[in-house]
C-alpha positions as CSV (number, residue, x, y, z in Angstrom):
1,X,0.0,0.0,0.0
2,X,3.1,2.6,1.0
3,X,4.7,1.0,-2.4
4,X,1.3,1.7,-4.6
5,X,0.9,5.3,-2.5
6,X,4.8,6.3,-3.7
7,X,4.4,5.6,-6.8
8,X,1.3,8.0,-7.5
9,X,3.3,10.4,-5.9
10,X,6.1,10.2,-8.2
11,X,3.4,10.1,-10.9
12,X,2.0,13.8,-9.7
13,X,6.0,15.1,-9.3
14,X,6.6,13.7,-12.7
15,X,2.9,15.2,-14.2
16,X,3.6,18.4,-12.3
17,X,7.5,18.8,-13.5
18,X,6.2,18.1,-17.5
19,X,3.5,20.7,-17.4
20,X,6.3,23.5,-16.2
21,X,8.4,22.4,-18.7
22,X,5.8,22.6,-21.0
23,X,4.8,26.2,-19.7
24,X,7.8,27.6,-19.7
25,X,9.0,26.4,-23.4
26,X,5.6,28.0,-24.3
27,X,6.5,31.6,-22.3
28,X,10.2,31.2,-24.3
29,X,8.3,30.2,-27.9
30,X,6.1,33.1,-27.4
31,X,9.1,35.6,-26.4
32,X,11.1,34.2,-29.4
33,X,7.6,34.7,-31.6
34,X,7.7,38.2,-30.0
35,X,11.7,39.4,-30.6
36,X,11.4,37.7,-34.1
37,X,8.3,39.9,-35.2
38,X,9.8,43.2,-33.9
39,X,13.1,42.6,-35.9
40,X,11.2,41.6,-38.8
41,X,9.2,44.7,-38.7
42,X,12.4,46.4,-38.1
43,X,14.2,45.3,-41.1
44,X,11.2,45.5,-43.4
45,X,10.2,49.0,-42.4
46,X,10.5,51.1,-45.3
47,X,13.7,52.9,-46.3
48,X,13.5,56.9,-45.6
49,X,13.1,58.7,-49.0
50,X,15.5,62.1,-48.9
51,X,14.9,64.8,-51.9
52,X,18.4,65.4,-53.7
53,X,19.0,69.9,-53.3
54,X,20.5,71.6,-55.6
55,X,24.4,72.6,-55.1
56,X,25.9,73.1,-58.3
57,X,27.7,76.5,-58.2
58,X,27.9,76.7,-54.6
59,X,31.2,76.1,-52.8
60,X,31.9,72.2,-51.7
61,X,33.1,72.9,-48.1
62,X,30.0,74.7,-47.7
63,X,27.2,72.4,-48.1
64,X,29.3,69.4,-47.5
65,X,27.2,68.8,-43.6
66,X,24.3,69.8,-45.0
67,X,24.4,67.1,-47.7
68,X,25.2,64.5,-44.9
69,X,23.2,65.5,-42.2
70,X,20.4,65.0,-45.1
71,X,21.3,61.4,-45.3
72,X,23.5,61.8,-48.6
73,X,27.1,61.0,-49.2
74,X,29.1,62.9,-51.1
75,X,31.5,61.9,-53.8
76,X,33.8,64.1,-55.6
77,X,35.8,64.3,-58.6
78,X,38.2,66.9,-59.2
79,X,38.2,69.4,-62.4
80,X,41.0,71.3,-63.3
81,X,40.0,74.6,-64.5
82,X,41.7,78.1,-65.1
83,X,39.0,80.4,-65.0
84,X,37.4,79.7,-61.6
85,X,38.1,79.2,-57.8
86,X,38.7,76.4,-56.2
87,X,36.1,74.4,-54.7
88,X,33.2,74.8,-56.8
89,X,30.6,72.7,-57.5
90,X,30.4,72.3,-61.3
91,X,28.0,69.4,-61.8
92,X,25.4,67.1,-59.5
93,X,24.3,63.8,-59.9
94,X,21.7,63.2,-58.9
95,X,19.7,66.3,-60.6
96,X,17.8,68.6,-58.2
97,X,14.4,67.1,-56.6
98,X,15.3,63.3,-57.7
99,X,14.1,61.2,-54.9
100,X,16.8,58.4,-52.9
101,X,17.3,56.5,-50.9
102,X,18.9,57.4,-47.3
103,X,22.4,56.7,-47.8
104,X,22.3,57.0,-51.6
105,X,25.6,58.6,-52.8
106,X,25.9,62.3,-54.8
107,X,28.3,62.8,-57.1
108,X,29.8,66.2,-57.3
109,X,32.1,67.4,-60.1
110,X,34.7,70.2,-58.2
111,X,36.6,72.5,-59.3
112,X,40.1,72.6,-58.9
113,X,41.9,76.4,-59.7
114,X,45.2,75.8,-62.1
115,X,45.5,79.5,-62.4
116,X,49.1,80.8,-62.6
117,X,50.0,84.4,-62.2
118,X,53.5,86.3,-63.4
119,X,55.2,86.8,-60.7
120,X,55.5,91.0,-60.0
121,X,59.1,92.9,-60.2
122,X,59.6,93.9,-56.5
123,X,63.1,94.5,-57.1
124,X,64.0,98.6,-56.1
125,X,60.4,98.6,-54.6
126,X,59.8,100.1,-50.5
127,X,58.6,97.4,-48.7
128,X,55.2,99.0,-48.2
129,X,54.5,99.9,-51.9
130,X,55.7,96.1,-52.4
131,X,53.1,94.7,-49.8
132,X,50.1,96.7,-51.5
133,X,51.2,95.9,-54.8
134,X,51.0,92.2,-54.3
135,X,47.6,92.3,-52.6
136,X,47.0,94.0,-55.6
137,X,46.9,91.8,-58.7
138,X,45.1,92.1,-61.5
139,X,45.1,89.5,-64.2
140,X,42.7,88.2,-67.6
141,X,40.1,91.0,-65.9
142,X,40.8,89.5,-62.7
143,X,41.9,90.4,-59.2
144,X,44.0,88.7,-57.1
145,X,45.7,89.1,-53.7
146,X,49.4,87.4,-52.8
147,X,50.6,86.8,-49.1
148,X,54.1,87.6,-48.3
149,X,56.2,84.6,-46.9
150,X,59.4,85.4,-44.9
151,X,61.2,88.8,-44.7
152,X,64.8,88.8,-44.6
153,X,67.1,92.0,-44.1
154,X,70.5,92.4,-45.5
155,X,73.3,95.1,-44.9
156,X,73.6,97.0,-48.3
157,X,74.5,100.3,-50.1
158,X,71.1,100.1,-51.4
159,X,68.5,102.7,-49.5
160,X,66.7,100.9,-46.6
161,X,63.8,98.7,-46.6
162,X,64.3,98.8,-50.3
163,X,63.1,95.2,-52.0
164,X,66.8,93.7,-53.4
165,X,66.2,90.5,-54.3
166,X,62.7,88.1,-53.6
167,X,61.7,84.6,-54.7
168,X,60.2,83.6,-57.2
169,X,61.5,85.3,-59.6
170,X,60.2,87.8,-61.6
171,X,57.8,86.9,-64.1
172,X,58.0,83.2,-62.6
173,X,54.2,81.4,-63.2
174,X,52.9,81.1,-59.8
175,X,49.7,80.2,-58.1
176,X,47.4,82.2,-56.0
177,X,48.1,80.7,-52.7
178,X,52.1,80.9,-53.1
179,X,53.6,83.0,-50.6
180,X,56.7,85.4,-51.6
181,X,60.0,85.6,-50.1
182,X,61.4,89.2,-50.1
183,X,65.2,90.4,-49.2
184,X,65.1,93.5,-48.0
185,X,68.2,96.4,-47.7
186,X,68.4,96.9,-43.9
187,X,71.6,100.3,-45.1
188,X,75.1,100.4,-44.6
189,X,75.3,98.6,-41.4
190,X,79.3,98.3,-41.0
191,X,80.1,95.5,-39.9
192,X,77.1,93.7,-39.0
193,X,77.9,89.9,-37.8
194,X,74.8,88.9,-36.7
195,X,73.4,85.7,-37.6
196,X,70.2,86.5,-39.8
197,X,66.8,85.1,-39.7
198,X,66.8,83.0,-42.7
199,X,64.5,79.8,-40.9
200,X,61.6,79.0,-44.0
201,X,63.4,81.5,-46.1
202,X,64.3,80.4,-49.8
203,X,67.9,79.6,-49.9
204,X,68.6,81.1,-53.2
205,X,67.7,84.3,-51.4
206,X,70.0,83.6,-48.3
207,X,73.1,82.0,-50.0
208,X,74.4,85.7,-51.4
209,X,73.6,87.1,-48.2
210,X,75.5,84.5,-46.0
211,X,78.4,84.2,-48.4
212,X,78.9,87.8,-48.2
213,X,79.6,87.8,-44.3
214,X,82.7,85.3,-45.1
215,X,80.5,82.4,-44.3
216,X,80.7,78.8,-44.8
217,X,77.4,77.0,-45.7
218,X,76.9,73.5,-44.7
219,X,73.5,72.3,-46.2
220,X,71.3,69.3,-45.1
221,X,69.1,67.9,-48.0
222,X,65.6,66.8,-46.6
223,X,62.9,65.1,-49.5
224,X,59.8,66.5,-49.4
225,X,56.5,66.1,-51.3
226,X,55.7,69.6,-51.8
227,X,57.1,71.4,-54.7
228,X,56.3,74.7,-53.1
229,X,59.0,73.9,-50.0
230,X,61.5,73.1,-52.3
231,X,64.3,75.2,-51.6
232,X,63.2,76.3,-48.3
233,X,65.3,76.9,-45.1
234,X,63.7,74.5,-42.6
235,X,66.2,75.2,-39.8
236,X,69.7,76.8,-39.3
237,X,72.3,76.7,-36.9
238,X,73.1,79.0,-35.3
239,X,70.0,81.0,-34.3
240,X,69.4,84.1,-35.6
241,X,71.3,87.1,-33.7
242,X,74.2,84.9,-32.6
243,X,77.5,86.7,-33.1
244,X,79.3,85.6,-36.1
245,X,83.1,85.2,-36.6
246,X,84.3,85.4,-40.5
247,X,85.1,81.9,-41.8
248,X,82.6,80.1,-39.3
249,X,80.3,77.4,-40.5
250,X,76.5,77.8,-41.1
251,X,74.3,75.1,-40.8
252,X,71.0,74.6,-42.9
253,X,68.6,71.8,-43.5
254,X,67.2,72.8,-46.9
255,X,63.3,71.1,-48.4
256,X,64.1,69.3,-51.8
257,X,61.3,68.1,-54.0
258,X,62.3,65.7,-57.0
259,X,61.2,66.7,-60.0
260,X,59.8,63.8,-63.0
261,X,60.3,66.6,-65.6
262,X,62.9,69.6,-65.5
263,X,61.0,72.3,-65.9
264,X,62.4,75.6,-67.4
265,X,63.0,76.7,-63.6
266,X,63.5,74.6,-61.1
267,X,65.8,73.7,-58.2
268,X,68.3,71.3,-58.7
269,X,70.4,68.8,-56.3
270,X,73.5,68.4,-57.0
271,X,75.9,65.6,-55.6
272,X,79.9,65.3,-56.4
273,X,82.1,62.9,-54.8
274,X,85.8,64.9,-54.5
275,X,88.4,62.5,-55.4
276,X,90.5,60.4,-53.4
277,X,93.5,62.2,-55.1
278,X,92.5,66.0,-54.6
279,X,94.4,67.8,-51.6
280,X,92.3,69.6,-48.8
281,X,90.8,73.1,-49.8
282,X,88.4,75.6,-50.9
283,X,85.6,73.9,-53.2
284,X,83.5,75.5,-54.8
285,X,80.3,75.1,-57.0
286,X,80.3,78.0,-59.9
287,X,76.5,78.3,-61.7
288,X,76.2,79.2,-64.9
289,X,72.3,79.3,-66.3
290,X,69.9,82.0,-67.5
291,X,70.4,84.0,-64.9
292,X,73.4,85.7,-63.7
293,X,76.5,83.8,-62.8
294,X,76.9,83.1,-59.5
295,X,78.7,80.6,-56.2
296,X,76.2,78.1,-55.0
297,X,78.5,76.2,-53.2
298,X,81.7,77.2,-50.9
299,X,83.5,75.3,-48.2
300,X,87.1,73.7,-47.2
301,X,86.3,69.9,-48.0
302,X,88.9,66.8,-47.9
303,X,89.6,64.3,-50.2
304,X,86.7,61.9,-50.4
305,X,84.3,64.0,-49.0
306,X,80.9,64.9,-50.6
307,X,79.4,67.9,-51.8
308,X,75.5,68.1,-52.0
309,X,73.9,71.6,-52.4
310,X,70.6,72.7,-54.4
311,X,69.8,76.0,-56.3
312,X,67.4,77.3,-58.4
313,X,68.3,76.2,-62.2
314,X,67.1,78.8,-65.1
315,X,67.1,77.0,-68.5
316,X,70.3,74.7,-69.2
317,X,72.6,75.2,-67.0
318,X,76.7,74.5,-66.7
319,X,78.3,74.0,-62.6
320,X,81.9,74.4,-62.3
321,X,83.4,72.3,-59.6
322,X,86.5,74.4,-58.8
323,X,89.2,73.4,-56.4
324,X,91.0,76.9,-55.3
325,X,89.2,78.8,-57.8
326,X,90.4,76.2,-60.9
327,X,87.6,74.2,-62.5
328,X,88.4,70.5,-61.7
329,X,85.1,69.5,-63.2
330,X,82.0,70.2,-65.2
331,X,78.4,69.3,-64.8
332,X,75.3,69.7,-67.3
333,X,72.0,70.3,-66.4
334,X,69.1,70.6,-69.1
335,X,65.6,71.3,-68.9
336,X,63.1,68.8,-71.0
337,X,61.5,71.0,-72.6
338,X,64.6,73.8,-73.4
339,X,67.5,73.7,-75.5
């Protein structure tokens, strides 16, 4: 009887434990029912429609977050024009008032300036006359304003703050945005020993001044990727104001940017290895181009040392590698497209 009164028992524990089971796999089916509807309801709701503005002749970085805050994205491609600014919208696509999808991508055709101005003649100039003339610009019925870079001053029988000398060069084809370099007469300054300023000058401006303190100019060549740094002064040792003794040795690191085509003017690198069979002495580089003759490069070197200098080439041009003022060797440099 105990036996037969156990097993019912069991039978009800059993009968009891199946119907929670059953209960609760029904609760989870339902909650499973329940997640699975909301996420299908959630990835077949319908995509937001957005209405496509109109932007073409308006300026890129101005509607740019407009155009993504309306659910757009933006795809440019780059025009290169001569006749407008930068940054200009110069065709859509999608037209005005087509209907996308959120997310959809516009395609925007941009303008990208190629204009190139003739660099003024600044030369004999006062350096306020010079500032207004370059913010001053008028070209193909156009005006245009240039920035002035870095302002170097020079002892000089020349009048003070009287423009001698400024990079580029007159007449050179330069952009809008480039920023000129001017080398201005500071007067007769007897000796004047100072070190200049000449940090993110161009060098070609600097050399002449340097050299003509009794100088030597040691000159660090650093790559870069931007033609517009080439030739520029990146840092220099000593600091500017140190005292200066004649015969002591400058140090520059001096931008170069490598060229694919030698343009009519351009700056060029140039390396020479001296002999192992030279003596010890005054080297010098001697340029001879389209512009005036000049020294480029002037130090006492050793046998089996290196020479390694840039300068700003004008057309072909011919440097004389002189040991003690005796050319010991020649090399030719020729733009592609001059002969």
């Amino acid at each position: 009887m105990d036996q037969d009164l156990t097993k019912k028992e069991k039978r009800k524990i059993n009968l009891n434990f199946i119907g929670r089971l059953a209960l609760v796999l029904f609760i989870g089916l339902s909650i499973y029912l329940f997640i699975s509807a909301l996420v299908l309801v959630f990835l077949t709701k319908p995509d937001k429609e957005v209405e496509v503005p109109y932007v073409t002749g308006k300026r890129f970085i101005e509607v740019y977050n407009s155009l993504v805050r309306k659910g757009l994205t933006p795809e440019i491609e780059l025009y290169d024009v001569f006749d407008i600014d930068n940054g200009i919208i110069l065709k859509q696509q999608p037209e005005k008032g087509t209907i996308v999808i959120e997310g959809h991508k516009i395609k925007l055709t941009v303008s990208r300036s190629r204009i190139y101005l003739p660099m003024p003649d600044l030369i004999g100039t006062k350096l306020p006359f010079a500032f207004n003339k370059l913010k001053n610009i008028t070209y193909n019925d156009k005006s245009y304003s240039l920035d002035t870079g870095i302002i170097s001053y020079t002892p000089s029988k020349v009048a003070e703050n009287i423009i001698i000398d400024h990079s580029p060069e007159v007449g050179e084809e330069i952009s809008p945005d480039r920023k000129i370099n001017l080398l201005v007469s500071a007067g007769n300054i007897d000796n004047d020993m100072k070190m200049p300023k000449v940090t993110r000058q161009s060098i070609e401006l600097c050399y002449d001044l340097l050299l003509s303190k009794g100088l030597y100019i040691a000159e660090e060549i650093v790559i870069t990727d931007s033609k517009n740094k080439s030739g520029r002064i990146e840092s220099q040792k000593p600091d500017p104001g140190v005292i200066l003794s004649e015969g002591a040795t400058v140090k520059l690191k001096i931008n170069y940017y490598q060229e694919n085509e030698k343009q009519y003017t351009s700056y060029e690198r140039v390396i020479y290895n001296i002999p192992e069979n030279e003596k010890q002495g005054l080297y010098e580089a001697y340029i001879e181009d389209s512009k005036s003759k000049r020294i480029r490069f002037s130090r006492i070197m050793k046998p089996g040392w290196k020479i390694d200098f840039i300068f700003k080439r004008r057309g072909n041009a011919r440097v004389n590698i002189m040991f003690n003022k005796k050319i010991i060797d020649v090399i030719i440099l020729k733009a592609d497209d001059f002969d």
